[in-house]
TORKOL-4160 file (C-alpha; in steps of 0.2 Angstrom, whole numbers, padded with zeros to 4 digits, m for minus):
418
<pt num="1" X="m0078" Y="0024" Z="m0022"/>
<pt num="2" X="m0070" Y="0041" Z="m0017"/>
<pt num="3" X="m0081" Y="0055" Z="m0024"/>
<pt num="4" X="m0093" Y="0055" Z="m0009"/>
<pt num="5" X="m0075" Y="0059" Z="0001"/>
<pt num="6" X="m0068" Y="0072" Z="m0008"/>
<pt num="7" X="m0087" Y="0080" Z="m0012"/>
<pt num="8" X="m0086" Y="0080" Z="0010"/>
<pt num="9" X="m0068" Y="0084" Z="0011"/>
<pt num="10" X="m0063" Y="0094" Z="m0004"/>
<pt num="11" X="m0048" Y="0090" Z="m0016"/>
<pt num="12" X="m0032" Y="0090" Z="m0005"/>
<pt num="13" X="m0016" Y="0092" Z="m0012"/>
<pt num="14" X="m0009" Y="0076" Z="m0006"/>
<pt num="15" X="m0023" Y="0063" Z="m0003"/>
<pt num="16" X="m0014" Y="0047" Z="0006"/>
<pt num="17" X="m0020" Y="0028" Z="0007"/>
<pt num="18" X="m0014" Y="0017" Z="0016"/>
<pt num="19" X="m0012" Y="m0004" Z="0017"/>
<pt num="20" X="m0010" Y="m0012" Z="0033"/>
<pt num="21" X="0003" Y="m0021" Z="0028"/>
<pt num="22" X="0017" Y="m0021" Z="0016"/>
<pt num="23" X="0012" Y="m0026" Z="m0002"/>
<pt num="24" X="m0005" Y="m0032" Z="0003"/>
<pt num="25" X="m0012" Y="m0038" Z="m0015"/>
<pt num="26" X="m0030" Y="m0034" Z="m0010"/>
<pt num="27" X="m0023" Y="m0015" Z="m0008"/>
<pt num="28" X="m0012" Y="m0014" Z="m0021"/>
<pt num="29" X="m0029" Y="m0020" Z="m0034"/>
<pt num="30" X="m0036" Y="m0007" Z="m0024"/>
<pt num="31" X="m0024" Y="0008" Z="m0026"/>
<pt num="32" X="m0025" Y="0005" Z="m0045"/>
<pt num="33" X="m0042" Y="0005" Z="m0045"/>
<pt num="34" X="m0044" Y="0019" Z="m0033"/>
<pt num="35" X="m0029" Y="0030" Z="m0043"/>
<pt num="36" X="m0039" Y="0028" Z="m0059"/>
<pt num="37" X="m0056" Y="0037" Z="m0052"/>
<pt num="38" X="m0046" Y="0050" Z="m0047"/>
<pt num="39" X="m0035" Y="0053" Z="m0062"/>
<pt num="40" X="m0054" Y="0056" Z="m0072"/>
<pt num="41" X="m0057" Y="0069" Z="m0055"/>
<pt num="42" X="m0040" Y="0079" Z="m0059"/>
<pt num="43" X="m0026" Y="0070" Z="m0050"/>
<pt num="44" X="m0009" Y="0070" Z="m0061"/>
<pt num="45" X="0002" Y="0059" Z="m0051"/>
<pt num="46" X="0005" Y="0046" Z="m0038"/>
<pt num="47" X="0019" Y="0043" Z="m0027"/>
<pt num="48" X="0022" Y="0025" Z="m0017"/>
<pt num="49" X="0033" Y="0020" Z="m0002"/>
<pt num="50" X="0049" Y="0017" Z="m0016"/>
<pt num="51" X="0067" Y="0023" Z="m0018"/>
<pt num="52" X="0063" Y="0039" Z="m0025"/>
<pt num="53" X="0078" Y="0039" Z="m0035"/>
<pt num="54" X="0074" Y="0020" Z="m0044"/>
<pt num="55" X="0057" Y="0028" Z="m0047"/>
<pt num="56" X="0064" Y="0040" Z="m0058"/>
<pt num="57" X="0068" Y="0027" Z="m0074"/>
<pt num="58" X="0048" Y="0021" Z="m0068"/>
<pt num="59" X="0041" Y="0036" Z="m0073"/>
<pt num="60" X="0052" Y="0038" Z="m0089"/>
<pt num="61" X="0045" Y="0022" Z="m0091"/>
<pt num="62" X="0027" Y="0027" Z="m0090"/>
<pt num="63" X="0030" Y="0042" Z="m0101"/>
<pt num="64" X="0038" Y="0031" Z="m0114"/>
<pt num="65" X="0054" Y="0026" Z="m0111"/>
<pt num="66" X="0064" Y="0010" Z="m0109"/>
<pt num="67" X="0058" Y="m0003" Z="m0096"/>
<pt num="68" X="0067" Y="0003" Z="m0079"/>
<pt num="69" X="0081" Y="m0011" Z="m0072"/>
<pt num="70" X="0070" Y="m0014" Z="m0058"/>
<pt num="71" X="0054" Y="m0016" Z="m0052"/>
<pt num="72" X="0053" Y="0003" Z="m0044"/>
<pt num="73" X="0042" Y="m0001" Z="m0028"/>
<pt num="74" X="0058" Y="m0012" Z="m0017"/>
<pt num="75" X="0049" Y="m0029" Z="m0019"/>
<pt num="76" X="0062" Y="m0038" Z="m0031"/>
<pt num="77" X="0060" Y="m0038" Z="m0051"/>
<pt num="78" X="0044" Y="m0042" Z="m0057"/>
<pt num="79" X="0038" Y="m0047" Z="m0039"/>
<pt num="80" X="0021" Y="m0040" Z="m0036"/>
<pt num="81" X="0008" Y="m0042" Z="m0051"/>
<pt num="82" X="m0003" Y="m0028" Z="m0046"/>
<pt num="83" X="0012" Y="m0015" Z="m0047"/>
<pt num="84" X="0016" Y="m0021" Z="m0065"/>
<pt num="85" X="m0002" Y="m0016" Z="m0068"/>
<pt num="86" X="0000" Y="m0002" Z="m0064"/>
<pt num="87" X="0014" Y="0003" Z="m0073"/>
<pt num="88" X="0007" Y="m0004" Z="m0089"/>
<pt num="89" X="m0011" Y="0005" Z="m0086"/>
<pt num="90" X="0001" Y="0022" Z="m0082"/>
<pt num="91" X="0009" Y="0020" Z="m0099"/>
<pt num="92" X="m0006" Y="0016" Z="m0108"/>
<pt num="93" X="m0013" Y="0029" Z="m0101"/>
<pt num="94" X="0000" Y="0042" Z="m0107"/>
<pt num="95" X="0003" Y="0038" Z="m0123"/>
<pt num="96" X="0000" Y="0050" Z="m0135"/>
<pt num="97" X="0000" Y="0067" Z="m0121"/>
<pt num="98" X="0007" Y="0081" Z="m0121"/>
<pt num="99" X="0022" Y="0079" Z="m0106"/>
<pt num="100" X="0011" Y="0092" Z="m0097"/>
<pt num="101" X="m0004" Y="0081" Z="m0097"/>
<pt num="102" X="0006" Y="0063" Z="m0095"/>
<pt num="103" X="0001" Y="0055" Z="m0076"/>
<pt num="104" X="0019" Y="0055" Z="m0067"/>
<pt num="105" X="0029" Y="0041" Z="m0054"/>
<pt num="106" X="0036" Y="0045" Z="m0039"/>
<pt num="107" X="0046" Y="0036" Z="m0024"/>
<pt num="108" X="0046" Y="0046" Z="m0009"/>
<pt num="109" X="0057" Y="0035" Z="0002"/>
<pt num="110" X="0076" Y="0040" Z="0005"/>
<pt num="111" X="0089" Y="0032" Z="m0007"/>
<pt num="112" X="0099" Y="0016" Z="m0004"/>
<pt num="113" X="0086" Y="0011" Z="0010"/>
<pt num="114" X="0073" Y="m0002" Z="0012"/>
<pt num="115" X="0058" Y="0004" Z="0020"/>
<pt num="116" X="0060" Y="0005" Z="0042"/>
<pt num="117" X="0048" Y="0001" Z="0054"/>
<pt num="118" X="0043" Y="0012" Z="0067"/>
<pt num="119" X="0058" Y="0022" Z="0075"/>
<pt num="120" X="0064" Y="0011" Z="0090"/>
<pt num="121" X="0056" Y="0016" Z="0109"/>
<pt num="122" X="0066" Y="0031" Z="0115"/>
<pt num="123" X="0070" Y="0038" Z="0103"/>
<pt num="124" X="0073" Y="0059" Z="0107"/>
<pt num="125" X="0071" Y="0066" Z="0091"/>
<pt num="126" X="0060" Y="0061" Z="0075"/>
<pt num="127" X="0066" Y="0048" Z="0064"/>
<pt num="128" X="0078" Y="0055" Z="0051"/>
<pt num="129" X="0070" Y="0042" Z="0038"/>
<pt num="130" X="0055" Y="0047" Z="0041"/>
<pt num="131" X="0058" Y="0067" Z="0038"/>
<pt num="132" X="0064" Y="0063" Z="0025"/>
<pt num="133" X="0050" Y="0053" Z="0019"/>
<pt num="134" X="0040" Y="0069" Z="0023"/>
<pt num="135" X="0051" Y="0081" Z="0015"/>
<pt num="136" X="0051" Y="0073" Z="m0004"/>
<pt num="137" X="0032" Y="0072" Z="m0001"/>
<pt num="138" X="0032" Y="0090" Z="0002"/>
<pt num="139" X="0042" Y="0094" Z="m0011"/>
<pt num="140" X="0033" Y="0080" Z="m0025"/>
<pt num="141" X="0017" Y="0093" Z="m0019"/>
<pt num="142" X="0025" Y="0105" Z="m0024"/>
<pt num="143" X="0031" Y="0100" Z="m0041"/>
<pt num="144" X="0015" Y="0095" Z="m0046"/>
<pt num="145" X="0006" Y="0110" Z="m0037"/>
<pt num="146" X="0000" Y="0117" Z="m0058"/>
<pt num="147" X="m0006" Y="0100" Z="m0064"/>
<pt num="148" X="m0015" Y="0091" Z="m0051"/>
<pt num="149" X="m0018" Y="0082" Z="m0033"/>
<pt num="150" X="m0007" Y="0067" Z="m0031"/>
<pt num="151" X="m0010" Y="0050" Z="m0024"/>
<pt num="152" X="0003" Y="0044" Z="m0010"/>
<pt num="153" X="0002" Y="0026" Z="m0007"/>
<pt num="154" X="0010" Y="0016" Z="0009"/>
<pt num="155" X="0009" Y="0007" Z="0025"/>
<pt num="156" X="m0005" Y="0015" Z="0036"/>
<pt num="157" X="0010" Y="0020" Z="0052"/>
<pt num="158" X="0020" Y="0029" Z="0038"/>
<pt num="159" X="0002" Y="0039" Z="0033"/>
<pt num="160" X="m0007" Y="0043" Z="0049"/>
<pt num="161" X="m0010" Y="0059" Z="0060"/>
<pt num="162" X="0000" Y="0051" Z="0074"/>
<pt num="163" X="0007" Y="0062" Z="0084"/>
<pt num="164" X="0019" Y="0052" Z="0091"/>
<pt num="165" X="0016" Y="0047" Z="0109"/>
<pt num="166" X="0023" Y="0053" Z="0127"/>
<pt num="167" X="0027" Y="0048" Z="0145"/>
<pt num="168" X="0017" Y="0056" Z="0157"/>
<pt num="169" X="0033" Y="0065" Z="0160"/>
<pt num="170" X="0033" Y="0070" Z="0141"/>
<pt num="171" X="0047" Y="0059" Z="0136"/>
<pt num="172" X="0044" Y="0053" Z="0118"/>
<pt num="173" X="0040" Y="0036" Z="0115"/>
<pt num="174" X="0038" Y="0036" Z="0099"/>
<pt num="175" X="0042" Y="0049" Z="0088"/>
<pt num="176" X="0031" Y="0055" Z="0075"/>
<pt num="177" X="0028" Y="0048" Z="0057"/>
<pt num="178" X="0028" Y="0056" Z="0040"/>
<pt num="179" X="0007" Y="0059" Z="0041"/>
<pt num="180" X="0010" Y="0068" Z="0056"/>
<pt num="181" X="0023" Y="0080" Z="0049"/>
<pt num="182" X="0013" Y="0081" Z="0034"/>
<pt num="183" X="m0002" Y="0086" Z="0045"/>
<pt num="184" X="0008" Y="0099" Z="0052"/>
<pt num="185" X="0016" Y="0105" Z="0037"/>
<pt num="186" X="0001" Y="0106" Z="0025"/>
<pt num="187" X="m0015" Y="0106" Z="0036"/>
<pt num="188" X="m0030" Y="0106" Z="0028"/>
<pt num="189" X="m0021" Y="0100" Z="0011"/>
<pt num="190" X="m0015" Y="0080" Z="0018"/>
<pt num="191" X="m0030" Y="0070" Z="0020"/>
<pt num="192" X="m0029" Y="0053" Z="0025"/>
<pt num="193" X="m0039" Y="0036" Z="0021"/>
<pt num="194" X="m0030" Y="0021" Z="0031"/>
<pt num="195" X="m0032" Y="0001" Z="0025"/>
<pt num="196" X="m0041" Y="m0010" Z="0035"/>
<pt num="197" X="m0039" Y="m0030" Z="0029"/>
<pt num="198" X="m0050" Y="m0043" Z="0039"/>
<pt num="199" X="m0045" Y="m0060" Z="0034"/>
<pt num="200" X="m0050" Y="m0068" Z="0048"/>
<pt num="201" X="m0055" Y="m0056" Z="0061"/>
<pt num="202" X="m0066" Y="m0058" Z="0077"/>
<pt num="203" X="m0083" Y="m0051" Z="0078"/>
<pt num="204" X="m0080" Y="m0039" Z="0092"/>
<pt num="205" X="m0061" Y="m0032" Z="0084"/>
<pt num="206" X="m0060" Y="m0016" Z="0073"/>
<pt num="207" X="m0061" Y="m0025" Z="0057"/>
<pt num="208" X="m0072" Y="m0036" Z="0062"/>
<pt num="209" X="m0086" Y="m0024" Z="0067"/>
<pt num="210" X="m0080" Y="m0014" Z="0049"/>
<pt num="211" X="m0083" Y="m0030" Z="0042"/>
<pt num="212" X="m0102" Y="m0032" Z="0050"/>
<pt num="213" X="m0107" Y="m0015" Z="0043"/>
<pt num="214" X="m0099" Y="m0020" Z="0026"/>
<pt num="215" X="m0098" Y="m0042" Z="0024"/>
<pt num="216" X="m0098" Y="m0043" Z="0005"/>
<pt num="217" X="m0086" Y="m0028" Z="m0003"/>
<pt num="218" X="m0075" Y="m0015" Z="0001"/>
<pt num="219" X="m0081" Y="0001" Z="0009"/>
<pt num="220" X="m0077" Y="0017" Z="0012"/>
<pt num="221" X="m0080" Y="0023" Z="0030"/>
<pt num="222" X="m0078" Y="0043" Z="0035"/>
<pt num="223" X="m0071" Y="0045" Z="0051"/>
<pt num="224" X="m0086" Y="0056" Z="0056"/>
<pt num="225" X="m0098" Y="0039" Z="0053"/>
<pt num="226" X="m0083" Y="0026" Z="0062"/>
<pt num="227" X="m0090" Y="0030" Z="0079"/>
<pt num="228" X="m0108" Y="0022" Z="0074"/>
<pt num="229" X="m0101" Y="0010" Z="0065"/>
<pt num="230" X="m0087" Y="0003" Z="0079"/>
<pt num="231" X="m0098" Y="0004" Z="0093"/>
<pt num="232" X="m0091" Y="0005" Z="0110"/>
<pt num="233" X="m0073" Y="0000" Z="0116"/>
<pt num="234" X="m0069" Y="m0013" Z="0100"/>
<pt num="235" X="m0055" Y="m0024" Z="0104"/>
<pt num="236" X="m0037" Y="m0023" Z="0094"/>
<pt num="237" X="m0035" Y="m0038" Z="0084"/>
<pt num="238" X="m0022" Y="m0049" Z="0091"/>
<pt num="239" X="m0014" Y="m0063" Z="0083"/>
<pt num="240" X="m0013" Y="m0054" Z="0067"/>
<pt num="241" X="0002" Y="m0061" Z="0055"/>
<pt num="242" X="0017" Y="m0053" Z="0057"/>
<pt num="243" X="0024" Y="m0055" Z="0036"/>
<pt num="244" X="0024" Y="m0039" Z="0028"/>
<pt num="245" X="0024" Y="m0028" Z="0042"/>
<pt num="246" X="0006" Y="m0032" Z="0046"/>
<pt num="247" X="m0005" Y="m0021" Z="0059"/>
<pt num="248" X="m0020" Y="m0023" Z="0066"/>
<pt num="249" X="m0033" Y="m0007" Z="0069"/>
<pt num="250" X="m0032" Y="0001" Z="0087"/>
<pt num="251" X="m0040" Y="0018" Z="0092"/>
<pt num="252" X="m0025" Y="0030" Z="0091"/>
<pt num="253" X="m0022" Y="0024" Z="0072"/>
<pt num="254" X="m0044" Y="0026" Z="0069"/>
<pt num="255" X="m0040" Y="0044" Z="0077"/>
<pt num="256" X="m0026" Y="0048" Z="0066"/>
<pt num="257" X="m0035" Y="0047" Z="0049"/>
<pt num="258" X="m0051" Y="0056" Z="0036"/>
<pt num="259" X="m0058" Y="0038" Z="0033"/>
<pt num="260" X="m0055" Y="0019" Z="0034"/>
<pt num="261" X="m0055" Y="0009" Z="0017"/>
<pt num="262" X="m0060" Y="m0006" Z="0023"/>
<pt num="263" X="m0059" Y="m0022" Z="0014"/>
<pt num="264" X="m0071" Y="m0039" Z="0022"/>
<pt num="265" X="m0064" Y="m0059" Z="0018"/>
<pt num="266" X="m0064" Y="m0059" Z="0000"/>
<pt num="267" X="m0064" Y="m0076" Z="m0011"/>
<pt num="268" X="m0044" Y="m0079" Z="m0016"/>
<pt num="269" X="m0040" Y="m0073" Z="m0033"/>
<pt num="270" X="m0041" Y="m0089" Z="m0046"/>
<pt num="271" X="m0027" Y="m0085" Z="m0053"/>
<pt num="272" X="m0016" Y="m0080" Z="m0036"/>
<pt num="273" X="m0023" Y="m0099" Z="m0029"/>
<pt num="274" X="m0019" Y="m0107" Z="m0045"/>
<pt num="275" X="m0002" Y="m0102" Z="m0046"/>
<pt num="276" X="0002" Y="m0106" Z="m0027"/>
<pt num="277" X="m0003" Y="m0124" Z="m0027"/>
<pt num="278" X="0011" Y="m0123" Z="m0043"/>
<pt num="279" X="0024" Y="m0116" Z="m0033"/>
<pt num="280" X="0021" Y="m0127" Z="m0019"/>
<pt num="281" X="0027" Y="m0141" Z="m0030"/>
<pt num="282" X="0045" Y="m0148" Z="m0025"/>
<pt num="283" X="0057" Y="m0139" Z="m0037"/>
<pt num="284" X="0044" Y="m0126" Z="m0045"/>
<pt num="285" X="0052" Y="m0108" Z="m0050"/>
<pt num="286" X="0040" Y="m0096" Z="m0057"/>
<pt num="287" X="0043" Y="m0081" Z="m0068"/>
<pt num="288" X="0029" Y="m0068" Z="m0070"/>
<pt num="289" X="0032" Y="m0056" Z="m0087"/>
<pt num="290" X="0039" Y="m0038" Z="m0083"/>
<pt num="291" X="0046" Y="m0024" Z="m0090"/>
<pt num="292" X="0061" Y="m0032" Z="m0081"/>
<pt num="293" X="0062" Y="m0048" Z="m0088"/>
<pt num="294" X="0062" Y="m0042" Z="m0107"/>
<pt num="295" X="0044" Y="m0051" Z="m0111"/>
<pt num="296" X="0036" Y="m0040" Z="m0123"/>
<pt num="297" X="0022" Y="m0031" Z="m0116"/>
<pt num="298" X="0007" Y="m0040" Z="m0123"/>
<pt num="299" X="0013" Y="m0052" Z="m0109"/>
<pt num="300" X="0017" Y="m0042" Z="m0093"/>
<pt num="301" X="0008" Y="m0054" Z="m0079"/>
<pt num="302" X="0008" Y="m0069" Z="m0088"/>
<pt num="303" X="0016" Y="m0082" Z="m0078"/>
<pt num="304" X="0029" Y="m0098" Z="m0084"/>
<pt num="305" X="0033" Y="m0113" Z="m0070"/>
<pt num="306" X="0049" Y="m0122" Z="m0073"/>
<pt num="307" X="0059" Y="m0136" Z="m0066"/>
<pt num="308" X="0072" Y="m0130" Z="m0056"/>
<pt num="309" X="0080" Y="m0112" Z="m0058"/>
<pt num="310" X="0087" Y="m0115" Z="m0076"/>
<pt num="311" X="0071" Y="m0108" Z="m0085"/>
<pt num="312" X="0077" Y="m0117" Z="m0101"/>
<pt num="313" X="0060" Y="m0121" Z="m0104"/>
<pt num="314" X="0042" Y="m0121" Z="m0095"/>
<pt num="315" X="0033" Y="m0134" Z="m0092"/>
<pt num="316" X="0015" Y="m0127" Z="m0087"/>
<pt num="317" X="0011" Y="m0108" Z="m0091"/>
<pt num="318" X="m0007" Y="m0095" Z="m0082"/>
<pt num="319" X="m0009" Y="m0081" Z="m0097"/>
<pt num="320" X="m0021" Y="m0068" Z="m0093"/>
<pt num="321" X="m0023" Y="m0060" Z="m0109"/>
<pt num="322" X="m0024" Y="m0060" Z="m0129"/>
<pt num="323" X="m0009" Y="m0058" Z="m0140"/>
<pt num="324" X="m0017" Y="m0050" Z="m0154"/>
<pt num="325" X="m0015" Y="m0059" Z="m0171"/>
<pt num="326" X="m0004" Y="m0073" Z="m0163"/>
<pt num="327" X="m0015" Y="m0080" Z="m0146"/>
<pt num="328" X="m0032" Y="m0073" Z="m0144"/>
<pt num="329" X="m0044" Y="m0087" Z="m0150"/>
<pt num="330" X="m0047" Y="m0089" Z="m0128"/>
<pt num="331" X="m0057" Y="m0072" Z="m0126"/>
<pt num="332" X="m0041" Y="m0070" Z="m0113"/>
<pt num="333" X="m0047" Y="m0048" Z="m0111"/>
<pt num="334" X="m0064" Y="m0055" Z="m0104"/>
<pt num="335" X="m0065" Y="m0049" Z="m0086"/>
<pt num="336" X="m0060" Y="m0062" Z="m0074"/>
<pt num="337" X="m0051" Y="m0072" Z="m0090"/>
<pt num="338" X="m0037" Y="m0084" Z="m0089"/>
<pt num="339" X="m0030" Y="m0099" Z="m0098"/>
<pt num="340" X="m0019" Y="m0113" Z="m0090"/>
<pt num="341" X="m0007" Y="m0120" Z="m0102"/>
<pt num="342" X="0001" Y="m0139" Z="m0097"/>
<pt num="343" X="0014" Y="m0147" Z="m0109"/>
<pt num="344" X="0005" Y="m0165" Z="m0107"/>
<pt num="345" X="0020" Y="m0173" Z="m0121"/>
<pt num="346" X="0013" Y="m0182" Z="m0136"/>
<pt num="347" X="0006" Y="m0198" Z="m0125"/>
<pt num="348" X="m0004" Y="m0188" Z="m0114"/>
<pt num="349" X="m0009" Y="m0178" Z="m0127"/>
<pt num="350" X="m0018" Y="m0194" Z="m0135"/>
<pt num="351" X="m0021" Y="m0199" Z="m0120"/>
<pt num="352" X="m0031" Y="m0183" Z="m0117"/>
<pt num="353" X="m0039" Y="m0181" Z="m0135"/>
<pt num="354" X="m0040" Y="m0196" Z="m0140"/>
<pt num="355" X="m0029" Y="m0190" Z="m0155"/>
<pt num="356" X="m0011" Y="m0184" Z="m0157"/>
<pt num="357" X="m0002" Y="m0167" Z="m0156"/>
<pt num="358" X="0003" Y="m0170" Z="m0176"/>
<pt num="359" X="m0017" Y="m0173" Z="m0179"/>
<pt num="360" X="m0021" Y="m0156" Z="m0171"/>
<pt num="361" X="m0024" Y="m0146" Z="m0187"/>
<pt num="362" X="m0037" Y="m0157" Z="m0195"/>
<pt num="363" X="m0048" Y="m0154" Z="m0177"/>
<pt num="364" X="m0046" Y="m0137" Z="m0175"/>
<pt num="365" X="m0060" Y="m0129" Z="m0183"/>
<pt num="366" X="m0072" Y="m0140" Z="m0172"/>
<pt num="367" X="m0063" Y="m0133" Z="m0153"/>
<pt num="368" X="m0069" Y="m0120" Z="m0144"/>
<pt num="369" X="m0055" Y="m0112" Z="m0138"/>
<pt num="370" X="m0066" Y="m0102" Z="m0127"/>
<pt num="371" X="m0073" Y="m0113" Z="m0117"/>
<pt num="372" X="m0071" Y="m0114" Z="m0099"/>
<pt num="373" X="m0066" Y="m0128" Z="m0088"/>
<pt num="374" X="m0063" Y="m0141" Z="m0101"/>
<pt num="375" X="m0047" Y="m0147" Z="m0109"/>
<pt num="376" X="m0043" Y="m0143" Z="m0127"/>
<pt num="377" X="m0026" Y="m0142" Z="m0136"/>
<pt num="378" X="m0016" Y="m0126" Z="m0134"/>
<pt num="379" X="m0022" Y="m0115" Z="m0148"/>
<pt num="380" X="m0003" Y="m0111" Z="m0153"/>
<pt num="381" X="0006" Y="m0125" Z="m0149"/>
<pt num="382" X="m0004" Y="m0139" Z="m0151"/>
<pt num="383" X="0008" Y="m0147" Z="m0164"/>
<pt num="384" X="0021" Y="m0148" Z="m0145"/>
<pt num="385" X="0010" Y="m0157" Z="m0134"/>
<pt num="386" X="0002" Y="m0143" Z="m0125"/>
<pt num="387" X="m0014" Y="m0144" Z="m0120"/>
<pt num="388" X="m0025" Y="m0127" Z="m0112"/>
<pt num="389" X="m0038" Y="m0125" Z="m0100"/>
<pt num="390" X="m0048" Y="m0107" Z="m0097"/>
<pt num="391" X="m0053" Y="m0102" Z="m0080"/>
<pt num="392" X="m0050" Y="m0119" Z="m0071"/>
<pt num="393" X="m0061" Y="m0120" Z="m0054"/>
<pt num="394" X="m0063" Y="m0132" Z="m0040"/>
<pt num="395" X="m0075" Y="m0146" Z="m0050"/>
<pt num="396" X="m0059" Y="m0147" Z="m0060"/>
<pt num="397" X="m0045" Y="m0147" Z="m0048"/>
<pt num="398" X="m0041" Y="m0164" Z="m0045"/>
<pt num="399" X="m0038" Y="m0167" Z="m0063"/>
<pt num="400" X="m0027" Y="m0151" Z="m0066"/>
<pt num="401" X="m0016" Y="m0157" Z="m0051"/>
<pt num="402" X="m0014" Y="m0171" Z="m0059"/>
<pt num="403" X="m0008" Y="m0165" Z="m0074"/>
<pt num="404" X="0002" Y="m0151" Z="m0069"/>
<pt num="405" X="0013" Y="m0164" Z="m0057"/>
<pt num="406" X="0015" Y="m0175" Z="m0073"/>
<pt num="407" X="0023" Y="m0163" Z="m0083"/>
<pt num="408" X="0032" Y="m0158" Z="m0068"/>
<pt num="409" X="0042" Y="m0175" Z="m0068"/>
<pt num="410" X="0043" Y="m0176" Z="m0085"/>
<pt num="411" X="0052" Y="m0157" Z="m0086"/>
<pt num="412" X="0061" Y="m0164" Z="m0071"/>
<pt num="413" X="0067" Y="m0178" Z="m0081"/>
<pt num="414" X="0072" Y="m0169" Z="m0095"/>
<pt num="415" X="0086" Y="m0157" Z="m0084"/>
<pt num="416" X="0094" Y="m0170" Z="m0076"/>
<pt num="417" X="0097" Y="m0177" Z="m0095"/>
<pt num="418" X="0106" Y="m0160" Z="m0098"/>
């Protein structure tokens, strides 16, 4: 996605990409997939809009070590499933190299702080978060200066060329971000590629004439081909929601950047639209496996729905991969692969298979465990009432709501007999 760019632009020291908003999923999938290309084009390191001091047990995490306390990106343990990935692909990635070859984590926000939005209006001099911001990105450049480029990763106002605006009096308005004292700071070495998301937008905004250039995947757009592409005077989008810090293109932010990564309305995730309509449920807590949480590793993204907020035992699990020699008669590794797993109870298991949970073993050889969009029993526990599906879709959604509510009430039951 990016060789065209750095072929154009040359390899900066510090190449920034940023998401509109704050912990996009579409961008964080993104950033991963994107950080990847570059580490097989030289780059040795990434740094994300994180506590730069919690980010240190992250990247002795990634080089090996124990799994850090917290999640290390400032969303809450084991919040976002694309940063886990991340950290697991990172690890992965590293085993078995020498330290001076190992990719490295950092957090390049100032300690004991959540990420700020803009400094307020009026403000005389620049933000004292954000030069700070700008200082550890200087000095993570630096330290990584002999192994490679690094990645930084955060919302588009932190990244972009603004130079902050005036009065016609010259009063600041606004006082400049981190990008701009980057671009000031390292010139020709901080290039810029800011997010664009259009879920929604109108034909005649920013991101809806992005997404007319490019309606069916993400695209890469230099800012020396935005003007053809934008036309004349595009509106700013309004109405944009305002979770997450989210904000909409205008013409000072498209001025302020190398490119735009522009992501179109995408189909949801399965797995993301799966698990909400669980959560929605009265009573529902979720857990996603994470280095936090003390799931083995096998099953860092799996999820587990419980009722209430004991977690003494699930009552419907989304697994998205194999756990070799235990669970991997689902082909879970397969690209686009998942498995939901429902404790039906031993009469709707017959009522289901037409057999019971303590029969399981004399059918087994005759399932395909593989099989998408059916029920069959779990592969593992069977023998408790658990009953699978792989990849369920809309042809079987009635039918999945059904039973998921089921063993919702029948969880439910069970706690208030505690």
């Amino acid at each position: 996605m990016l060789s065209a760019f750095l072929a154009a632009h040359g390899t900066p020291r510090l190449l920034a990409l940023g998401e509109p908003g704050h912990a996009e999923p579409a961008f964080r999938l993104l950033r991963n997939r994107v950080f990847q290309e570059l580490v097989a084009a030289g780059f040795r390191s990434i740094a994300v809009e994180s506590d730069r001091t919690a980010a240190l047990a992250v990247d002795d995490h990634v080089a090996g070590g124990a799994p850090p306390p917290g999640d290390g990106f400032g969303h809450g343990p084991g919040a976002l499933p694309a940063d886990r990935e991340l950290i697991a692909w990172m690890r992965t990635h590293n085993a078995g190299l020498p330290a001076a070859e190992r990719l490295t984590f950092h957090g390049f926000a100032p300690p004991a702080a959540p990420p700020a939005a803009d400094p307020a209006p009026g403000a005389g001099m620049v933000g004292v978060r954000d030069a700070l911001m700008a200082a550890n990105l200087v000095d993570i450049a630096a330290a990584e200066a002999g192994r490679g480029p690094t990645l930084v990763f955060a919302h588009n106002r932190r990244l972009r060329r603004d130079p902050g605006r005036r009065s016609p009096a010259g009063t600041p308005l606004r006082c400049p971000g981190p990008g701009a004292i980057l671009g000031e700071v390292l010139a020709g070495r901080y290039a810029v590629i800011l997010g664009s998301l259009d879920d929604g937008a109108a034909a005649f905004t920013f991101e809806g004439r992005l997404t007319a250039a490019s309606p069916a995947e993400p695209a890469l757009f230099d800012a020396a081909r935005l003007p053809r592409v934008l036309g004349g005077a595009p509106r700013v989008r309004t109405g944009v929601p305002a979770e997450r810090g989210r904000s909409p293109l205008d013409a000072e932010t498209v001025a302020g950047c190398d490119a735009i990564l522009h992501v179109p309305p995408m189909t949801p995730d399965p797995v993301d639209a799966l698990a909400e309509r669980i959560r929605r449920l009265p009573g529902v807590s979720e857990l996603i496996a994470g280095p936090d949480t003390g799931a083995p590793e096998q099953s860092w993204g799996d999820r587990f729905y419980f009722a209430g907020a004991e977690r003494m035992r699930p009552f419907a699990t989304i697994v998205v991969q194999d756990v070799p020699g235990f669970d991997e008669r689902s082909g879970l590794d397969r690209p686009g692969v998942f498995r939901l797993n429902v404790e039906l109870g031993r009469a709707g298991f017959r009522e289901l298979f037409g057999y019971g949970p303590e029969e399981f073993a004399a059918h087994r050889d005759g399932i395909d465990f593989a099989a998408a969009g059916r029920w069959f029993p779990h592969p593992v526990y069977a023998a408790q009432g658990w009953g699978s599906m792989v990849t369920p879709g809309e042809p079987q959604r009635a039918e999945v709501d059904r039973l998921v509510e089921r063993a919702l009430r029948r969880s439910a039951r069970r706690a208030s007999r505690r």
